[in-house]
OpenMM code with the backbone's topology and positions (N, CA, C; nanometers):
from openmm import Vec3, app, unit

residues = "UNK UNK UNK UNK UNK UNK UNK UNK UNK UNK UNK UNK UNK UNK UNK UNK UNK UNK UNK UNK UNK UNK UNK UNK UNK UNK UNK UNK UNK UNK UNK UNK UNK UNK UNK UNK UNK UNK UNK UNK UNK UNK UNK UNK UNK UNK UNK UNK UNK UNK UNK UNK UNK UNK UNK UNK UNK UNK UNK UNK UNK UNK UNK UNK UNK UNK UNK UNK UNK UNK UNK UNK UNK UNK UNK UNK UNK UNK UNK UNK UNK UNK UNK UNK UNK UNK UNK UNK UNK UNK UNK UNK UNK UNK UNK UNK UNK UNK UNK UNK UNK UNK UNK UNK UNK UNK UNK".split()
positions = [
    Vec3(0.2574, -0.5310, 2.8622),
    Vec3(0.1503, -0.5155, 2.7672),
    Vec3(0.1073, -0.3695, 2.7691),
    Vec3(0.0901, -0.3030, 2.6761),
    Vec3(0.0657, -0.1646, 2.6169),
    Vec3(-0.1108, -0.1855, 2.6455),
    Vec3(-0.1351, -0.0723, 2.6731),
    Vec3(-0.2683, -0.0328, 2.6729),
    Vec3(-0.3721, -0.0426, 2.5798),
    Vec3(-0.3058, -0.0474, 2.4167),
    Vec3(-0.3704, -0.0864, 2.3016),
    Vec3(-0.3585, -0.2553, 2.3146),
    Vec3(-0.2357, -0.3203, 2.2955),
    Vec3(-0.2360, -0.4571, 2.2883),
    Vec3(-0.3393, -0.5306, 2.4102),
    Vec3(-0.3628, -0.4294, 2.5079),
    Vec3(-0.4692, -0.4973, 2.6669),
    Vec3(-0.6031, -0.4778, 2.5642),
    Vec3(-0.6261, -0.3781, 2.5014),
    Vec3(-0.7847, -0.2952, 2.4350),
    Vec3(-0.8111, -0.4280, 2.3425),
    Vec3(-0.7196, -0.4344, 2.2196),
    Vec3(-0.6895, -0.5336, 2.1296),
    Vec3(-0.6856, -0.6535, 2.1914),
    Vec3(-0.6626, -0.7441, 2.3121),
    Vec3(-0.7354, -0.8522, 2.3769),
    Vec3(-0.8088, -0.8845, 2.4171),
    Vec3(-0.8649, -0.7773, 2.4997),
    Vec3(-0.9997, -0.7423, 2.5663),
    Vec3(-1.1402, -0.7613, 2.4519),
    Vec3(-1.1202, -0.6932, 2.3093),
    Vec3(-1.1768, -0.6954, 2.2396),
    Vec3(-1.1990, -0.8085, 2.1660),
    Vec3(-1.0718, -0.9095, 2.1222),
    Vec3(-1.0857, -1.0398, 2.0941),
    Vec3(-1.1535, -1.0869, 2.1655),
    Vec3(-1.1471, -1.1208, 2.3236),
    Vec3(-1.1983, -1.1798, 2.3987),
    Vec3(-1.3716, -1.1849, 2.3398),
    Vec3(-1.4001, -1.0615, 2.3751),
    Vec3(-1.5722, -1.0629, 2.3471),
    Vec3(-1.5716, -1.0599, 2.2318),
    Vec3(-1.4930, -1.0148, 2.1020),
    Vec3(-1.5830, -1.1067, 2.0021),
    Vec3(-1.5627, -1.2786, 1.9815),
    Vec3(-1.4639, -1.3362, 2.1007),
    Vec3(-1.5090, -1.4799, 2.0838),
    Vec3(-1.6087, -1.5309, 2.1441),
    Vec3(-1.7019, -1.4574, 2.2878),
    Vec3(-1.8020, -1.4955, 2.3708),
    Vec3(-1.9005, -1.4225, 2.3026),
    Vec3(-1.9284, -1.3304, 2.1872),
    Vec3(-1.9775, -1.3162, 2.0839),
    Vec3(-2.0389, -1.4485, 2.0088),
    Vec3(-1.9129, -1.5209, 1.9354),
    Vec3(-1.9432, -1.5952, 1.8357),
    Vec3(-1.9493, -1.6970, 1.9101),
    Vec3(-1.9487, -1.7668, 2.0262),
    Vec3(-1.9682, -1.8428, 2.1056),
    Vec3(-2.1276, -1.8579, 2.1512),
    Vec3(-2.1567, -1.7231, 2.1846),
    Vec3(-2.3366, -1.7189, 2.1611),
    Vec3(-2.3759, -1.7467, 2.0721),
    Vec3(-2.3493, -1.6806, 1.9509),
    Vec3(-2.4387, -1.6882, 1.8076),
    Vec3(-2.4387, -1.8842, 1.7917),
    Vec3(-2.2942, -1.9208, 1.7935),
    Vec3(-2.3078, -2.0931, 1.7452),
    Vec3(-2.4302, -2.1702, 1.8854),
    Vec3(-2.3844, -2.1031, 2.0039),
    Vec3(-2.5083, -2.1750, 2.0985),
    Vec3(-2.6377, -2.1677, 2.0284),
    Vec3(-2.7107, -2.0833, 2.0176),
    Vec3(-2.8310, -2.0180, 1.9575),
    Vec3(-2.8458, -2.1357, 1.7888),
    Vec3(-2.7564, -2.1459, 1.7516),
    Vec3(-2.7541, -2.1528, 1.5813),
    Vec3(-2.7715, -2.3263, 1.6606),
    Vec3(-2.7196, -2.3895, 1.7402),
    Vec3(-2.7211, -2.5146, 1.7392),
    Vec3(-2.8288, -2.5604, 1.7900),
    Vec3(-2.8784, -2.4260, 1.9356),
    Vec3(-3.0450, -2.4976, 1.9333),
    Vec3(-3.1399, -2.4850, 1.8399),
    Vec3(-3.1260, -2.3759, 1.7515),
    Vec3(-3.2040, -2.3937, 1.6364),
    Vec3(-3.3242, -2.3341, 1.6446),
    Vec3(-3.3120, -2.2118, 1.8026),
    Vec3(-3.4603, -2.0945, 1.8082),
    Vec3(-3.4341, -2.0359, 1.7719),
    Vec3(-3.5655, -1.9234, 1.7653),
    Vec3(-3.5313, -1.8232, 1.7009),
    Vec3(-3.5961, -1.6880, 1.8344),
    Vec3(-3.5768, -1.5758, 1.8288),
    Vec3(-3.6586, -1.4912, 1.8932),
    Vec3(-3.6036, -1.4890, 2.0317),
    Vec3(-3.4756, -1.5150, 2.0444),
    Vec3(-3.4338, -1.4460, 2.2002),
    Vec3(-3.3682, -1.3567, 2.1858),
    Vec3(-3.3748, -1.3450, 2.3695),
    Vec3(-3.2834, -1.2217, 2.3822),
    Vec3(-3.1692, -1.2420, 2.4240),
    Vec3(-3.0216, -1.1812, 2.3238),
    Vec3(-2.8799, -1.2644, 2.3384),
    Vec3(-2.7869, -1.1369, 2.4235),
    Vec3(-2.7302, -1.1216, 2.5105),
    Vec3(-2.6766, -1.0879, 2.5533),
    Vec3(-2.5372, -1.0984, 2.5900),
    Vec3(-2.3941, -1.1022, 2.5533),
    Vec3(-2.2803, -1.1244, 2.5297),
    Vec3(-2.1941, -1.0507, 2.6179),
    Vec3(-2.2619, -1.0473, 2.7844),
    Vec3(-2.2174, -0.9869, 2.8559),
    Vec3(-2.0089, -0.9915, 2.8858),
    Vec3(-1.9582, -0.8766, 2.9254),
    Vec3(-1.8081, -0.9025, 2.9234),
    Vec3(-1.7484, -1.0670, 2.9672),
    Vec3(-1.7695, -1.1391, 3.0325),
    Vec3(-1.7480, -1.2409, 3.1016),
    Vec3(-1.8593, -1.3658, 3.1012),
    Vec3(-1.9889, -1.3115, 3.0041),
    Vec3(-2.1049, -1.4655, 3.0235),
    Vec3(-2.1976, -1.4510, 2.9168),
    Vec3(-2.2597, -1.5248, 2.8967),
    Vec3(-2.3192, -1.5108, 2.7476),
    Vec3(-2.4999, -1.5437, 2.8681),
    Vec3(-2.5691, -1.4321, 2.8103),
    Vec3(-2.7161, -1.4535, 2.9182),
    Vec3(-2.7866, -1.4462, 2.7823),
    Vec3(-2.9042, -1.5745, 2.8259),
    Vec3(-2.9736, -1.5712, 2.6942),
    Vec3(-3.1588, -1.5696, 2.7530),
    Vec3(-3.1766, -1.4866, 2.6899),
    Vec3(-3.3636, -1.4880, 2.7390),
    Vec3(-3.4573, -1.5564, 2.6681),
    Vec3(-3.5242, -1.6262, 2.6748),
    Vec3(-3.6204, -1.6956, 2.6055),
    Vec3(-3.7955, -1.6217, 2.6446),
    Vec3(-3.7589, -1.5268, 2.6024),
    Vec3(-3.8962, -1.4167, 2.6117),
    Vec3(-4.0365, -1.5001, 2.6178),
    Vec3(-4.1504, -1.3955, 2.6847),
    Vec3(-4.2894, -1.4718, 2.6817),
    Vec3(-4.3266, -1.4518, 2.5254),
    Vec3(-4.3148, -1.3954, 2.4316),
    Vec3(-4.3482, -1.3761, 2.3248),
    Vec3(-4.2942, -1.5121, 2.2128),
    Vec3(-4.1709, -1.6225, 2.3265),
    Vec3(-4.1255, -1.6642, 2.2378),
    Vec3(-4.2572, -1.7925, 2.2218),
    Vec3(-4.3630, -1.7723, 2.2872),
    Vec3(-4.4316, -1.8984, 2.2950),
    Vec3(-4.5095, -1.9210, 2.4648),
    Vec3(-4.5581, -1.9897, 2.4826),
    Vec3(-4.6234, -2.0487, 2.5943),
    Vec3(-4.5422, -2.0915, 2.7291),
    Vec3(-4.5931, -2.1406, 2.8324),
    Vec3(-4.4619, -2.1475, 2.8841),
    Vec3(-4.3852, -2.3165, 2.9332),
    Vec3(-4.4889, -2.4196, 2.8562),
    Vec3(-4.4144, -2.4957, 2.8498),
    Vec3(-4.3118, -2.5461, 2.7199),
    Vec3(-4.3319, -2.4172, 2.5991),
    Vec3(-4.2707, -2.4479, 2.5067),
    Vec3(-4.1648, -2.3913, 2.5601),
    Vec3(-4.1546, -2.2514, 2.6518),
    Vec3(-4.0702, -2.1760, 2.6863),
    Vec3(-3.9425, -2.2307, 2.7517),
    Vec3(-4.0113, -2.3367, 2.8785),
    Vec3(-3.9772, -2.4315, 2.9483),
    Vec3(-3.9074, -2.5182, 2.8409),
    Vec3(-3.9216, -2.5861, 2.7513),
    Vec3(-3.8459, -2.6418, 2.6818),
    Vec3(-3.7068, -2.6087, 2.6068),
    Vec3(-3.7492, -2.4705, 2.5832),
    Vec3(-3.6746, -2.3961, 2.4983),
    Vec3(-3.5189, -2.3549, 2.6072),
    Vec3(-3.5572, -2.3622, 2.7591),
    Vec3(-3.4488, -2.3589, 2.8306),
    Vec3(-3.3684, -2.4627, 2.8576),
    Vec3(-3.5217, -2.5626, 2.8668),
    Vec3(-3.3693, -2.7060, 2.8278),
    Vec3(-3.2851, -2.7596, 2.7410),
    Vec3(-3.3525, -2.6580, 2.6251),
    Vec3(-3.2779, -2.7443, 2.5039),
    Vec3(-3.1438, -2.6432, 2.5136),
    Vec3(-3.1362, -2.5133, 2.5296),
    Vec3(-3.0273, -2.4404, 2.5368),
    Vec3(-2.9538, -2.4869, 2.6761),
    Vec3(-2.9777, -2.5575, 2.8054),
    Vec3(-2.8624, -2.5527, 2.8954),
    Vec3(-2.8069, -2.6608, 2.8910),
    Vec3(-2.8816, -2.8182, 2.7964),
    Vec3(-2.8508, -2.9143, 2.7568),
    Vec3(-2.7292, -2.8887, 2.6656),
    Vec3(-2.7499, -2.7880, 2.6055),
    Vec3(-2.6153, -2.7686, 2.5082),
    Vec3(-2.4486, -2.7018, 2.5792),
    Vec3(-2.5507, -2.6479, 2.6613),
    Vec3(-2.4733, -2.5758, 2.7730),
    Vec3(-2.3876, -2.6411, 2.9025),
    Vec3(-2.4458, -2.8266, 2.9376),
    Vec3(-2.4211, -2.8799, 2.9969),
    Vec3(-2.4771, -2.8785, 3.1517),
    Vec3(-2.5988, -2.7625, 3.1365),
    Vec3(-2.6736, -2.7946, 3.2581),
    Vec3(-2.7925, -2.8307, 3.2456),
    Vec3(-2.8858, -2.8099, 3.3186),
    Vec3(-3.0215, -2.8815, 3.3954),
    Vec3(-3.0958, -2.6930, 3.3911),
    Vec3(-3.2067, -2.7317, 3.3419),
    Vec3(-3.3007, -2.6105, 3.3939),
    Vec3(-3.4234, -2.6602, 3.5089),
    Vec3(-3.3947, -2.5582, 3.5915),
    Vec3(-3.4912, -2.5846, 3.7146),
    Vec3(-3.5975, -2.4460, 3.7286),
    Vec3(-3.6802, -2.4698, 3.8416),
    Vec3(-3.7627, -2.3435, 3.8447),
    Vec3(-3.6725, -2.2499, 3.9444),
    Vec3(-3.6661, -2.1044, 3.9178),
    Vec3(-3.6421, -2.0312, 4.0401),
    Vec3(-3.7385, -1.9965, 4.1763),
    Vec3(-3.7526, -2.0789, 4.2909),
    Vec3(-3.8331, -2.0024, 4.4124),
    Vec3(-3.7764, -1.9293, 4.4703),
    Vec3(-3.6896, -1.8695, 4.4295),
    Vec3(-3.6129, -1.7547, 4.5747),
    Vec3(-3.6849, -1.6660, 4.5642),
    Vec3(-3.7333, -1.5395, 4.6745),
    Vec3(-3.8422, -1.4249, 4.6571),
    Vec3(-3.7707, -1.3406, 4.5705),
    Vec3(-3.8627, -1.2038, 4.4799),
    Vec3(-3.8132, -1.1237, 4.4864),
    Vec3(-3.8518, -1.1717, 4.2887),
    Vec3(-3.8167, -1.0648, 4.2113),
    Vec3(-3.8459, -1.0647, 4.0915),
    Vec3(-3.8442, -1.1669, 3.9955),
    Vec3(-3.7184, -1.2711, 4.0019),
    Vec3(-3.7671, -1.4017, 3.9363),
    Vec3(-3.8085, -1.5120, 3.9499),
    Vec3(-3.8849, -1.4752, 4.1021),
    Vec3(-3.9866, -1.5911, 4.1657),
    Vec3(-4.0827, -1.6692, 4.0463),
    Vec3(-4.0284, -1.7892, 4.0444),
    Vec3(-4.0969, -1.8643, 3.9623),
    Vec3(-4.0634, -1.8602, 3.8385),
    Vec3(-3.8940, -1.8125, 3.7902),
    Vec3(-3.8852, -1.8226, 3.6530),
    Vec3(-3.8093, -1.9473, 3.6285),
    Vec3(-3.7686, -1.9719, 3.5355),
    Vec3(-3.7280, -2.1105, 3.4905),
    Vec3(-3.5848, -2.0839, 3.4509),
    Vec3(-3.4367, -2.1478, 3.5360),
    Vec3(-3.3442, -2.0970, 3.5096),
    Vec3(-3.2223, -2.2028, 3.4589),
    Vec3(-3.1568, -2.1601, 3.4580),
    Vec3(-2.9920, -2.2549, 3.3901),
    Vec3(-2.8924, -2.1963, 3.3469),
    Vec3(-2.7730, -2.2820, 3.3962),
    Vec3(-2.6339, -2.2228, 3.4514),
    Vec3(-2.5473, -2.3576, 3.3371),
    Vec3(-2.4604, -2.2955, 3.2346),
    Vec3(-2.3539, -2.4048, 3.2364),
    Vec3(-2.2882, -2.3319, 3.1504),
    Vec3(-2.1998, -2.3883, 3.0237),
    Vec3(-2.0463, -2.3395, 2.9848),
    Vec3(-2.0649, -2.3799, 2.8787),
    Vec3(-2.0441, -2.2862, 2.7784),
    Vec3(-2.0524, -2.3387, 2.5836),
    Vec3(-1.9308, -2.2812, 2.5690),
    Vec3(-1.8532, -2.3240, 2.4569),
    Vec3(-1.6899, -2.3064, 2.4225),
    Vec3(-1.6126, -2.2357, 2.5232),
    Vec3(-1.6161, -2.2257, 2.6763),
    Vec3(-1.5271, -2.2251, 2.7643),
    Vec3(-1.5735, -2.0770, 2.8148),
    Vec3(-1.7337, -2.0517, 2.7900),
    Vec3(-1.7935, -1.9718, 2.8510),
    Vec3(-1.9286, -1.9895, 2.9346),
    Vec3(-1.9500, -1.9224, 3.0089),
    Vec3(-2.0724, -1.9567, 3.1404),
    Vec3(-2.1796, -1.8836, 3.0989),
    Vec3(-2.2819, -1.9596, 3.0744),
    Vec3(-2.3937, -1.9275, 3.0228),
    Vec3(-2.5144, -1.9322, 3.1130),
    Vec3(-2.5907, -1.8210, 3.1067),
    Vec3(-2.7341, -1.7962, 3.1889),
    Vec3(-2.7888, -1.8165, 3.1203),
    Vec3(-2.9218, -1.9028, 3.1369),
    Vec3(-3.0243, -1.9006, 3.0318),
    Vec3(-3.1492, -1.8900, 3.1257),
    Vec3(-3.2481, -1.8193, 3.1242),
    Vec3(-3.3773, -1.7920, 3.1977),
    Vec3(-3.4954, -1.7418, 3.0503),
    Vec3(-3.6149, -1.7247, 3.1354),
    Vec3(-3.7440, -1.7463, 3.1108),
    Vec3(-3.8412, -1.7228, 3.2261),
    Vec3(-3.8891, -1.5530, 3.1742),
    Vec3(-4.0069, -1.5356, 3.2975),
    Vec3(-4.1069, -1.6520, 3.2923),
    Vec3(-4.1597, -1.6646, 3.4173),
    Vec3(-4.3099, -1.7221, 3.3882),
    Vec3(-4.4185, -1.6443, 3.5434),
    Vec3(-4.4815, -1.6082, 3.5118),
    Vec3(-4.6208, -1.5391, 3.5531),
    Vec3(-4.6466, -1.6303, 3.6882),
    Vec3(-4.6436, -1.6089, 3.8106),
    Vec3(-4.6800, -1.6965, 3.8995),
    Vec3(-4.8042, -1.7851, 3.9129),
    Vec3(-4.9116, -1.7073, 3.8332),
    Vec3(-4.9809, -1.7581, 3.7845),
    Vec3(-5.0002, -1.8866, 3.7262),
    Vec3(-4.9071, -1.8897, 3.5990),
    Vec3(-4.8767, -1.9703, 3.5114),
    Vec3(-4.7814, -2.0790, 3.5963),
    Vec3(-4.7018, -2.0624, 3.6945),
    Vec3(-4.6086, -2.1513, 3.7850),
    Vec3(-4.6431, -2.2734, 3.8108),
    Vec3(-4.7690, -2.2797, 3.8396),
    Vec3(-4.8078, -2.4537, 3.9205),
    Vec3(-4.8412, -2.5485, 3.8404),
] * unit.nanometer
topology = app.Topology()
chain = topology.addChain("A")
for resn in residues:
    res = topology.addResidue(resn, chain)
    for name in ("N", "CA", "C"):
        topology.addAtom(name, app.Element.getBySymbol(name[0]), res)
């Protein structure tokens, strides 16, 4: 394989974990995140702006449900103490989906 034909796969690749995000997103049917189409995982943010944080909270289950996982809270220390997270796989890609929440707001 030539260095263009590797560039020219490489590039297919992410625009299919591209359009693999956009249909995740289009099937939960929010609006107002943050999509990220990292080389290898599709990370999706469900911002505080997108709402409150048990709508927020919802808004992660409805995306890892599609995704084939479970959203739980994060307690590990350290910056996303207490955010709301989820791990699973949309068209044969691994998807992050998180949501700060304010420790405050946690209990």
């Amino acid at each position: 394989m030539t260095a263009v034909t590797a560039s020219a796969a490489a590039l297919a690749a992410h625009v299919r974990l591209i359009r693999a995000a956009a249909d995740l997103v289009e099937q939960a049917g929010l609006t107002g995140l943050g999509v990220w189409p990292e080389p290898d995982e599709i990370v999706i943010q469900v911002p505080e702006h997108a709402g409150d944080v048990p709508s927020r909270t919802a808004a992660v289950a409805r995306l890892a449900a599609l995704a084939g996982g479970q959203s739980a809270p994060d307690y590990r220390p350290g910056p996303t103490c207490g955010w709301i997270q989820a791990r699973g796989m949309f068209a044969g890609h691994p998807v992050r989906i998180y949501t700060p929440v304010a420790k405050e707001q946690a209990s």
